[in-house]
C-alpha positions as a printed NumPy array, in Angstrom:
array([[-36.508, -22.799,  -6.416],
       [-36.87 , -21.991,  -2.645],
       [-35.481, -24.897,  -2.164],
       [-32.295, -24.606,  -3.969],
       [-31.771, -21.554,  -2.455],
       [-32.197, -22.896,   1.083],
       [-29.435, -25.787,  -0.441],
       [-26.948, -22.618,  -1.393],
       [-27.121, -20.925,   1.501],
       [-26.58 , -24.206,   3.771],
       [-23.262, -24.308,   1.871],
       [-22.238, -20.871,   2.289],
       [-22.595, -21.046,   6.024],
       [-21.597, -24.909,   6.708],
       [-18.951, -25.482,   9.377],
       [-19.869, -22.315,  11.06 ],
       [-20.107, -23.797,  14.107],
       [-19.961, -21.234,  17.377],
       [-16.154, -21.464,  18.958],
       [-14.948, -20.252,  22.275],
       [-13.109, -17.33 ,  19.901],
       [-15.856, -15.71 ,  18.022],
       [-16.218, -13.069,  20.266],
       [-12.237, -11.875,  20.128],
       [-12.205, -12.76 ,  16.573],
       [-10.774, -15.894,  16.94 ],
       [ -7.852, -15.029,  19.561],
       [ -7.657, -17.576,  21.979],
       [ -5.087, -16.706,  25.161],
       [ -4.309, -20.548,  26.217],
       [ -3.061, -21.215,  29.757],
       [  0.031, -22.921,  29.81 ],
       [  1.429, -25.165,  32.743],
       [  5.168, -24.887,  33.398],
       [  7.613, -26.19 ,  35.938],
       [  8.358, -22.317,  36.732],
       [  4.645, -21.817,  36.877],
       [  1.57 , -20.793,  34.506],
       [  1.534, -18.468,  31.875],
       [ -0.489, -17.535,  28.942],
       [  0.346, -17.759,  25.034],
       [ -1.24 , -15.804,  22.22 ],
       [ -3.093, -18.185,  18.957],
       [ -5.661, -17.181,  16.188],
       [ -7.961, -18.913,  14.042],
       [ -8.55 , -17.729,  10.806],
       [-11.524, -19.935,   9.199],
       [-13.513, -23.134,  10.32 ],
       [-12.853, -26.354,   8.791],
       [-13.484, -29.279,  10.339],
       [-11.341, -31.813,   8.747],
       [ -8.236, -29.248,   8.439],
       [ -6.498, -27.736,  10.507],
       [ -3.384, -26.242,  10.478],
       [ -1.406, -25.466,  13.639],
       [  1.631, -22.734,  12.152],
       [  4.823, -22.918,  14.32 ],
       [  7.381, -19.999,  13.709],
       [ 10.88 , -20.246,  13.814],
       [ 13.321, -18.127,  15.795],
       [ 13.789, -19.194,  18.11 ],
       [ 11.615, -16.048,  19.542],
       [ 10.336, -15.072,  16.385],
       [  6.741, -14.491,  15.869],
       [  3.701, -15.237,  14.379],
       [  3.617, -12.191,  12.173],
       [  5.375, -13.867,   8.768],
       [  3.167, -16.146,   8.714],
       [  0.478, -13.413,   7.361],
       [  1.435, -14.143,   3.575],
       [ -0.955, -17.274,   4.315],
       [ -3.841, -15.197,   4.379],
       [ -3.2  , -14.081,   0.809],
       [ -3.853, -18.453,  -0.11 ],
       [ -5.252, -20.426,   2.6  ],
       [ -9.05 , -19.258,   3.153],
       [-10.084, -19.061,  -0.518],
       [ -8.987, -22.81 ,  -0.203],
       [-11.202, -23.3  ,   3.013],
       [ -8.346, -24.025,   5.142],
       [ -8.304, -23.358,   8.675],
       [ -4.741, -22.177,  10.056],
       [ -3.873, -21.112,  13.652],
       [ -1.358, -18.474,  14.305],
       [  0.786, -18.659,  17.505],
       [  3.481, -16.871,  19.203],
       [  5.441, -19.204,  21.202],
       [  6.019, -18.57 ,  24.859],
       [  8.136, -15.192,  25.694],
       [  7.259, -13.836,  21.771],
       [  5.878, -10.902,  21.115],
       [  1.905, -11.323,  21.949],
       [  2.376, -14.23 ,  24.704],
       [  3.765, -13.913,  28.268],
       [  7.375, -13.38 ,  28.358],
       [  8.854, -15.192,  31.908],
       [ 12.453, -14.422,  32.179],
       [ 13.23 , -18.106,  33.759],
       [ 15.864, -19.312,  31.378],
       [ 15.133, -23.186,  32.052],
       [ 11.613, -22.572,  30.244],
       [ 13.838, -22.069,  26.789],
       [ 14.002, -25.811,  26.06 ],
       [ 13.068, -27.923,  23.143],
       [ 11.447, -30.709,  25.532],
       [  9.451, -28.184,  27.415],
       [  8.631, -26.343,  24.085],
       [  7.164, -29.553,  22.88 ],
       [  4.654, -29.63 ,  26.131],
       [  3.298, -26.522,  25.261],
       [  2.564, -27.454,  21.786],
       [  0.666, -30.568,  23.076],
       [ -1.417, -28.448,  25.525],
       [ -2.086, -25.798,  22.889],
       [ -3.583, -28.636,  20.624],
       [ -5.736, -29.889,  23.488],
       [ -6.737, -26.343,  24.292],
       [ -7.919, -25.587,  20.512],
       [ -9.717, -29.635,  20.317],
       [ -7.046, -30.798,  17.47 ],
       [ -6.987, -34.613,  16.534],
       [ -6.233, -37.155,  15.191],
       [ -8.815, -36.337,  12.668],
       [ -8.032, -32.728,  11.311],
       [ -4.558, -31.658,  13.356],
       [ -1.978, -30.523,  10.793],
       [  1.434, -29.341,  12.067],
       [  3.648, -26.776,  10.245],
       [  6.92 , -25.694,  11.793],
       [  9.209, -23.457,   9.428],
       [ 12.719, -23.181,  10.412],
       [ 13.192, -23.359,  14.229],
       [  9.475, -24.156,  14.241],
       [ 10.662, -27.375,  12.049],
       [ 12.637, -28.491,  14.894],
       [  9.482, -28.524,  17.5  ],
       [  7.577, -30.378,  14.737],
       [  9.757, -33.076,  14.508],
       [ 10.593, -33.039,  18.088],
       [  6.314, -33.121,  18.66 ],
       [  5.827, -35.648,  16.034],
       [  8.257, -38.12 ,  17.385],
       [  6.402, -38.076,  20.887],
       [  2.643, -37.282,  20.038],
       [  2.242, -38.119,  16.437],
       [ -1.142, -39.922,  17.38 ],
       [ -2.72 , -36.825,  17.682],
       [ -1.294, -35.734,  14.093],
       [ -3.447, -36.032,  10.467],
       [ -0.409, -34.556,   8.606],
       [  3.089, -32.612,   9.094],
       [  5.012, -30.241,   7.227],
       [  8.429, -29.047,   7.847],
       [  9.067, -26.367,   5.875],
       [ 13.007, -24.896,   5.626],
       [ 14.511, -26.797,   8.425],
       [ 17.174, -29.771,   8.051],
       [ 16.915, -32.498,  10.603],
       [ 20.399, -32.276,  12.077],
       [ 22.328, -28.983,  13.345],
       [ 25.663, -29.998,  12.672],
       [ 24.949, -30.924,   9.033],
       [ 23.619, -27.128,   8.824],
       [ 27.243, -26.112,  10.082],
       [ 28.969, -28.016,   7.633],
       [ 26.834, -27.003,   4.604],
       [ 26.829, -23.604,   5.377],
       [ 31.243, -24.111,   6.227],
       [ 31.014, -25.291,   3.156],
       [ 28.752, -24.496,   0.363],
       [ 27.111, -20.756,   1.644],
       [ 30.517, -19.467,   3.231],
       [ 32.962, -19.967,   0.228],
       [ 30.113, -18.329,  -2.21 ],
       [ 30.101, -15.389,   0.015],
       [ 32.881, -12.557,  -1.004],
       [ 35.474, -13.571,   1.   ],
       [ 36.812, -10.092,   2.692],
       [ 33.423,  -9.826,   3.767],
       [ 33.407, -13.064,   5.511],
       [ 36.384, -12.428,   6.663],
       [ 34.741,  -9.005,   8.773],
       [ 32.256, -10.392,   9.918],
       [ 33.953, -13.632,  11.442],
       [ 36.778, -10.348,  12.969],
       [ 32.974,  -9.065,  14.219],
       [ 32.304, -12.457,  15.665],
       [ 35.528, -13.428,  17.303],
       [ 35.865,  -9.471,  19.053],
       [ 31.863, -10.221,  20.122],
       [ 30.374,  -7.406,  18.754],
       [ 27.365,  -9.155,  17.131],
       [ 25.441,  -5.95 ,  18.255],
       [ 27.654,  -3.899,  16.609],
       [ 25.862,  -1.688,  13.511],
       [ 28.445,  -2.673,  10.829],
       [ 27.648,  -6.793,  11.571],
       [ 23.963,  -6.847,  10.267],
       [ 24.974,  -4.16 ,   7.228],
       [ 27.518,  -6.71 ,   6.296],
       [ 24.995,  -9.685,   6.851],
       [ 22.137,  -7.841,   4.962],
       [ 23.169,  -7.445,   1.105],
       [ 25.901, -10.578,   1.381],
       [ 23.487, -13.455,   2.946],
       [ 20.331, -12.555,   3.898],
       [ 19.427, -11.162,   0.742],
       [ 21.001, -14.75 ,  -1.019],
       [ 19.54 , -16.69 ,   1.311],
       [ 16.871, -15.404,   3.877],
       [ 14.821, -13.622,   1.943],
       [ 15.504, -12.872,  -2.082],
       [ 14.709,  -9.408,  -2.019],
       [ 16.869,  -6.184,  -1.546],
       [ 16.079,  -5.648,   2.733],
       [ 14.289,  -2.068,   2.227],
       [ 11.904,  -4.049,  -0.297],
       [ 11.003,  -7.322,   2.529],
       [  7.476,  -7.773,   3.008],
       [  6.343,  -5.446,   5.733],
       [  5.284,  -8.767,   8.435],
       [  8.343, -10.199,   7.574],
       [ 10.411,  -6.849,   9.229],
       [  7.41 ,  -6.76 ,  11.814],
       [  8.439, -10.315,  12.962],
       [ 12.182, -10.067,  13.491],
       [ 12.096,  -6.746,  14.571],
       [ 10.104,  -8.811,  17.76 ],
       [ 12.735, -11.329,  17.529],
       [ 12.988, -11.855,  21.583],
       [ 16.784, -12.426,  21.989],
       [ 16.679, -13.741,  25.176],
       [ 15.136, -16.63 ,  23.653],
       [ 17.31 , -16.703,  20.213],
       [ 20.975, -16.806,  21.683],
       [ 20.698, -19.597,  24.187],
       [ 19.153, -21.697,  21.332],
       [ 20.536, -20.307,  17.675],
       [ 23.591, -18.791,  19.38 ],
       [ 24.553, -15.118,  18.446],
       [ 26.257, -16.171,  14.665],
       [ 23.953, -15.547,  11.875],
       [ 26.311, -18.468,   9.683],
       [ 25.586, -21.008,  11.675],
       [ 24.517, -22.091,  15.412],
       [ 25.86 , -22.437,  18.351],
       [ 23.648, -22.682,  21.2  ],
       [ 21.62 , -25.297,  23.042],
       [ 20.633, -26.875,  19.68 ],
       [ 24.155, -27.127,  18.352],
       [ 24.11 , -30.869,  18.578],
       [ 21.082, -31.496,  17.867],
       [ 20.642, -34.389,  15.22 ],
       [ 17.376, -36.404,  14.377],
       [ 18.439, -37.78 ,  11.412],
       [ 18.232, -41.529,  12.603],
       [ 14.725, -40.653,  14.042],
       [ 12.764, -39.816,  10.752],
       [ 11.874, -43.089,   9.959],
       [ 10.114, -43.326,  13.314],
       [  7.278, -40.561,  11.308],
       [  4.876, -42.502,   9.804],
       [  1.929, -39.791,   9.431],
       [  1.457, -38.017,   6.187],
       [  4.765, -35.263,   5.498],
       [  5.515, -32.733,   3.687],
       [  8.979, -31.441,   3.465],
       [  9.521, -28.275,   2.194],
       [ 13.27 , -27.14 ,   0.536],
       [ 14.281, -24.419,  -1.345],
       [ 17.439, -24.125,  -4.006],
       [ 18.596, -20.678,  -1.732],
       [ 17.853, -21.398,   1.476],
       [ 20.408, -21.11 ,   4.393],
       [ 19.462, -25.446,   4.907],
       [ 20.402, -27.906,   1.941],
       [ 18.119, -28.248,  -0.172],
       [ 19.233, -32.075,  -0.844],
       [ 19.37 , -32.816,   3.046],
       [ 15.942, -31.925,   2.996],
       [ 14.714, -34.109,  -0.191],
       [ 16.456, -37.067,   1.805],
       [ 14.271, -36.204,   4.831],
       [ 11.024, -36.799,   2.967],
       [ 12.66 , -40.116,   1.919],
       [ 13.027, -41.54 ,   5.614],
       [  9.956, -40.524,   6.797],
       [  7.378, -43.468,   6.163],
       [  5.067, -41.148,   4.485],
       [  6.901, -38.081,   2.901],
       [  6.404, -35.687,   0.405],
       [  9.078, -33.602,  -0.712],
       [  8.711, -29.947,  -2.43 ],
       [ 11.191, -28.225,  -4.073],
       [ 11.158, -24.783,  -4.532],
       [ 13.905, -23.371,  -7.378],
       [ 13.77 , -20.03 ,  -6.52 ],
       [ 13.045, -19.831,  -2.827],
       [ 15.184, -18.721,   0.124],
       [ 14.726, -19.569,   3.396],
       [ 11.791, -17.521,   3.418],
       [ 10.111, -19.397,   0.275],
       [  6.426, -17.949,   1.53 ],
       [  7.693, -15.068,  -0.28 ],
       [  9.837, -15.449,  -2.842],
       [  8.816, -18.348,  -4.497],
       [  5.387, -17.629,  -3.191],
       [  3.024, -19.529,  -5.751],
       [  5.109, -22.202,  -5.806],
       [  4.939, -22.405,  -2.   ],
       [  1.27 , -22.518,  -1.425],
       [  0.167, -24.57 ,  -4.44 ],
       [  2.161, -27.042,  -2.428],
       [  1.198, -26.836,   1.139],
       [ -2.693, -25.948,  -0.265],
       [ -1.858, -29.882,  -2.661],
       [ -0.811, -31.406,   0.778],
       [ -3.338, -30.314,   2.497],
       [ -6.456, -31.246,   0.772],
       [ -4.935, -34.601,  -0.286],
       [ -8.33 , -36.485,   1.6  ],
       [-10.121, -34.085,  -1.137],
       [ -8.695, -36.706,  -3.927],
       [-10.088, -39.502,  -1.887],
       [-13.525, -38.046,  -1.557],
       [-14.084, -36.555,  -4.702],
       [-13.251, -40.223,  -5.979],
       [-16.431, -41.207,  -3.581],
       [-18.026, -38.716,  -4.967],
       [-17.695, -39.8  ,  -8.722],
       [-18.292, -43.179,  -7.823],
       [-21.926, -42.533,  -5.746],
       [-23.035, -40.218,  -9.114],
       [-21.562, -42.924, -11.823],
       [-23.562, -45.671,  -9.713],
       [-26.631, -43.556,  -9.191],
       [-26.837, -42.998, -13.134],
       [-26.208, -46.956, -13.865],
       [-29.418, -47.485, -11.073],
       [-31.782, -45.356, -13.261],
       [-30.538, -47.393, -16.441],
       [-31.211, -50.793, -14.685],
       [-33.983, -49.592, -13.131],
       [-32.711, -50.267,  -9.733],
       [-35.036, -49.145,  -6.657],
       [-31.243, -47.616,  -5.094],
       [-31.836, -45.012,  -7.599],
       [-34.684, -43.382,  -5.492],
       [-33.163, -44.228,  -2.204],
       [-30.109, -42.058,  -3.267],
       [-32.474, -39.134,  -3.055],
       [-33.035, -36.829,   0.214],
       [-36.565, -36.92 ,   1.295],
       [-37.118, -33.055,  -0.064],
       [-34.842, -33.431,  -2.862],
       [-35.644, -31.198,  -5.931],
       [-35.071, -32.681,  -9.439],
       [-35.514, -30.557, -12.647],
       [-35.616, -31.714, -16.06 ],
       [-35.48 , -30.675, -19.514],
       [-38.831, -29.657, -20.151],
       [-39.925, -26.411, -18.199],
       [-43.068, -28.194, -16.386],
       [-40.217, -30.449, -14.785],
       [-39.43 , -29.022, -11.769],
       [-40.544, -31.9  ,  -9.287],
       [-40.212, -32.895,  -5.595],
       [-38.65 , -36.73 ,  -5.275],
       [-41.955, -38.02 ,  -4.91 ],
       [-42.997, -36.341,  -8.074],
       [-40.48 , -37.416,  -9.99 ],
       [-40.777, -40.905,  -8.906],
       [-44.287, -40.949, -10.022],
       [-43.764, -39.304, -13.309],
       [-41.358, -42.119, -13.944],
       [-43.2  , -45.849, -12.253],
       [-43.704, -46.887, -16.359],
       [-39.839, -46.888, -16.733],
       [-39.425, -48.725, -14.036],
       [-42.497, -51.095, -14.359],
       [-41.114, -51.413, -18.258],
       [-37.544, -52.537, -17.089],
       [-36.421, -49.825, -19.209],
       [-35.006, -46.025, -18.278],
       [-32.583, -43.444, -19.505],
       [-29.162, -43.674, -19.418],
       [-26.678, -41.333, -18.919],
       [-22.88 , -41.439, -18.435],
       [-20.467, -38.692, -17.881],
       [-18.164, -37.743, -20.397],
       [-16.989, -35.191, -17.629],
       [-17.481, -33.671, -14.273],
       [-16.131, -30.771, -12.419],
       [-17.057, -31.476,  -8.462],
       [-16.479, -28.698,  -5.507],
       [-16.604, -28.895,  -1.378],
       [-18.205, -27.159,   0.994],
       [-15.241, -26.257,   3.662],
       [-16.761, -28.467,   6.225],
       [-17.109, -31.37 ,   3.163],
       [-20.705, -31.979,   4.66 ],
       [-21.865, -30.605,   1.089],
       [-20.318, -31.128,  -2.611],
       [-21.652, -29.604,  -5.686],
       [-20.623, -30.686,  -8.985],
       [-21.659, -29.94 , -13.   ],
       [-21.343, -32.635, -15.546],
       [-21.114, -33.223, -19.409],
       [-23.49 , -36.55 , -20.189],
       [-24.088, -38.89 , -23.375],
       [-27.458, -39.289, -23.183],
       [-29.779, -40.685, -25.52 ],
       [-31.244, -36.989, -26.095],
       [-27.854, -36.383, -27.129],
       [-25.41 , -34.123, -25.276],
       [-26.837, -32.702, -21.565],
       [-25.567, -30.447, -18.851],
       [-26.257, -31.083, -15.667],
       [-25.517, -29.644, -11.97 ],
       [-26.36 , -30.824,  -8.666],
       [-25.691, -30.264,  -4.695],
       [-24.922, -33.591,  -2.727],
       [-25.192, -33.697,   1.138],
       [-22.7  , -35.942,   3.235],
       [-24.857, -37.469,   6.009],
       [-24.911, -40.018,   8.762],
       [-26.507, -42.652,   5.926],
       [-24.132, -41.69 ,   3.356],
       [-24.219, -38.885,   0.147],
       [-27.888, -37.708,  -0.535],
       [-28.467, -35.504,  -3.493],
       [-30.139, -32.738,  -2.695],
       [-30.943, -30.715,  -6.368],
       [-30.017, -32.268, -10.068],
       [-30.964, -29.947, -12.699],
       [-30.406, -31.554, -16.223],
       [-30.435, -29.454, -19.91 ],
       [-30.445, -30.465, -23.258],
       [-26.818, -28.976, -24.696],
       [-27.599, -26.706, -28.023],
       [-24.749, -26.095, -30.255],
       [-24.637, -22.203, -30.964],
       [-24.932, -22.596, -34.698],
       [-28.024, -24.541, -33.812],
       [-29.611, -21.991, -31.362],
       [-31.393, -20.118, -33.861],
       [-33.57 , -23.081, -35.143],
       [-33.944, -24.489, -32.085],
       [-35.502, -20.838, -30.251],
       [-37.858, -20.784, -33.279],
       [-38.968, -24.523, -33.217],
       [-39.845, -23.841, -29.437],
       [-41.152, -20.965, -30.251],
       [-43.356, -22.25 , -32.33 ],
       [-44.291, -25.213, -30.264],
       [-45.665, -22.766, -27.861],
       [-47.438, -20.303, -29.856],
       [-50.676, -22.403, -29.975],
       [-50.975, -22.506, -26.133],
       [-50.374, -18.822, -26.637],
       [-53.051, -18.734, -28.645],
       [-55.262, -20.341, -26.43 ],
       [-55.139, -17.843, -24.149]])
């Protein structure tokens, strides 16, 4: 049993590799070069997983990391790795007051050298840009998806001036319309800073469409975030209307550009949101490889309120490969079983060297060696067991390097239960521990205790 335990702990601590962060707790302050000069941006990693992980990109523009924190309510009981970052000038990284750095292109530049600075590839870099941050993922995956595994945009259409029109006219002629009219009065006199413009915009759109929730009831990271909204950075870009935008990005259109994304998308739309929901289901159409997710009874912020919905989603999207290898998986156990009923030499070779195999009887508890001895006359015969899975439940290790799994067999015993650990290595899947039991109908428990019972009692005896 020393073994197995050795086995459990291996998969409670795989993938805990040591990381530049571990001493700040996974905070990472990344230099970034700029044509104004070097600065520094805030990111942190929550979780280690080798084959995911999941760059988060806020929207804004200037917002910050902070509503992103519902994520840690979902994402590490799944084994995810996510990074949080605050774009340059939010809240936690430098703030330079050049206003040539507030640029999509140059934006995009610093997401490439924060993915070289954190070692993402090709291999496990997933990109997630809600809103604004949807912009800089498209804009990043149209020049450096080769470094991508998978993208999400989540709440963000793919053209600007199709925003305008839907919110001219499908969000604006919903809205009571002395209202509207105020707050375009607010608008055209400038007073955008003015108290009585966000108590207008609270209760008549953001609570419709931001966020679905009376405003003194918002999630307390979601209030944290805007109330950092930097809007130095948010007017030049958004431009100072809350019903639409005006600013540097008010043309922008990359509509005829989708189909150019051919890595794995998700695109996320919800039936509230201030972006069309239907805009956004024919994004994941043009894209090579999209997926689209609809969210009924989500707002723009559909993290929160259509939370579950949200995450069984992204978490779906994310461990996609997981379908793929737990297909391997079956596959390596199914074929393993069929070597022991044809006898097949593969069926020890499938084995790691130390491998611990326990049967049905309690003086089974062997070593691979000692197992294969025990059973030479099945093999010299021609002649096994055979066992075949009526089903299986099978489980990863974060890193994948180990899988678990527990299986329902027709044997010719009858019904068994079995378990066992698998270990992903350079040679391919080794199994590790198999523990097989008979399965005793309750009714039948009784009878059986007492026929073991008895079966014992003369070595009892003996002593």
């Amino acid at each position: 049993m020393k073994r197995f335990m050795l086995v459990i702990a291996a998969l409670a601590f795989a993938g805990a590799a040591f990381a530049a962060d571990v001493q700040s707790g996974g905070v990472q302050m990344i230099p970034i070069h700029t044509p104004k000069g070097d600065f520094r941006v805030w990111t942190k990693r929550v979780g280690n997983n080798p084959s995911v992980k999941l760059l988060l990109l806020h929207g804004g523009p200037g917002a910050t990391h902070e509503y992103f924190e519902a994520f840690d309510s979902f994402l590490p009981q799944e084994g995810i790795e996510y990074i949080y970052y605050d774009q340059l000038g939010s809240e936690r990284s430098d703030k330079p007051e050049d206003p040539s750095l507030v640029d999509t292109a140059r934006y995009v530049e610093e997401v490439e050298q924060v993915r070289k600075a954190l070692g993402l590839d090709s291999s496990n870099f997933y990109l997630l840009g809600h809103s604004w941050g949807g912009i800089l993922a498209i804009e990043y995956a149209l020049k450096y998806q080769q470094n991508l595994k998978g993208l999400v945009i989540s709440n963000m259409m793919a053209s600007i001036p199709a925003y305008n029109k839907y919110a001219q006219q499908v969000l604006m002629p919903k809205m009571d319309q002395k209202v509207l009219a105020r707050i375009k009065q607010l608008e055209k006199e400038g007073k955008y800073e003015a108290p009585e413009y966000m108590e207008l915009l609270l209760p008549n759109h953001y609570e419709h469409h931001v966020l679905r929730l009376p405003a003194a009831q918002w999630p307390e990271p979601v209030t944290r975030s805007f109330g950092h909204l930097n809007p130095k950075i948010y007017v030049p870009m958004q431009g100072p209307s809350e019903l639409g935008a005006s600013g540097k990005l008010e043309n922008w259109d990359r509509v005829a550009d989708l189909g150019k994304i051919t890595v794995p998308t998700l695109v996320i739309g919800a039936e509230h949101d201030t972006m069309d929901p239907a805009h956004m289901k024919m994004m994941a159409g043009k894209v090579k490889r999209g997926t689209y997710l609809y969210l009924p009874n989500g707002s723009h912020m559909a993290m929160y309120d259509d939370q579950q919905a949200y995450f069984k989603g992204l978490v779906k999207f994310l461990n996609a490969d997981d379908t793929v290898l737990r297909q391997k998986v079956n596959a390596f156990i199914d074929r393993w079983h069929d070597d022991a009923a044809n006898t097949r030499p593969d069926y020890w070779d499938k084995f790691a060297p130390n491998a611990v195999y326990i049967g049905t009887d309690k003086s089974e508890v062997w070593t691979r060696d000692q197992f294969k001895a025990w059973a030479k006359r099945f093999w010299d015969r021609k002649k096994a067991w055979s066992f075949t899975a009526q089903k299986r439940n099978v489980y990863f290790s974060p890193d994948r390097q180990y899988v678990w799994f527990d299986e329902q067999l027709n044997t010719q015993m009858g019904t068994c239960q079995a378990s066992g650990v698998l270990h992903n290595t350079p040679d391919g899947y080794k199994i590790e521990h198999y523990q097989l039991s008979l399965a005793v109908p309750n009714p039948l428990m009784d009878s059986f205790s007492q026929a073991i019972s008895r079966h014992e009692s003369p070595a009892k005896k003996a002593k």
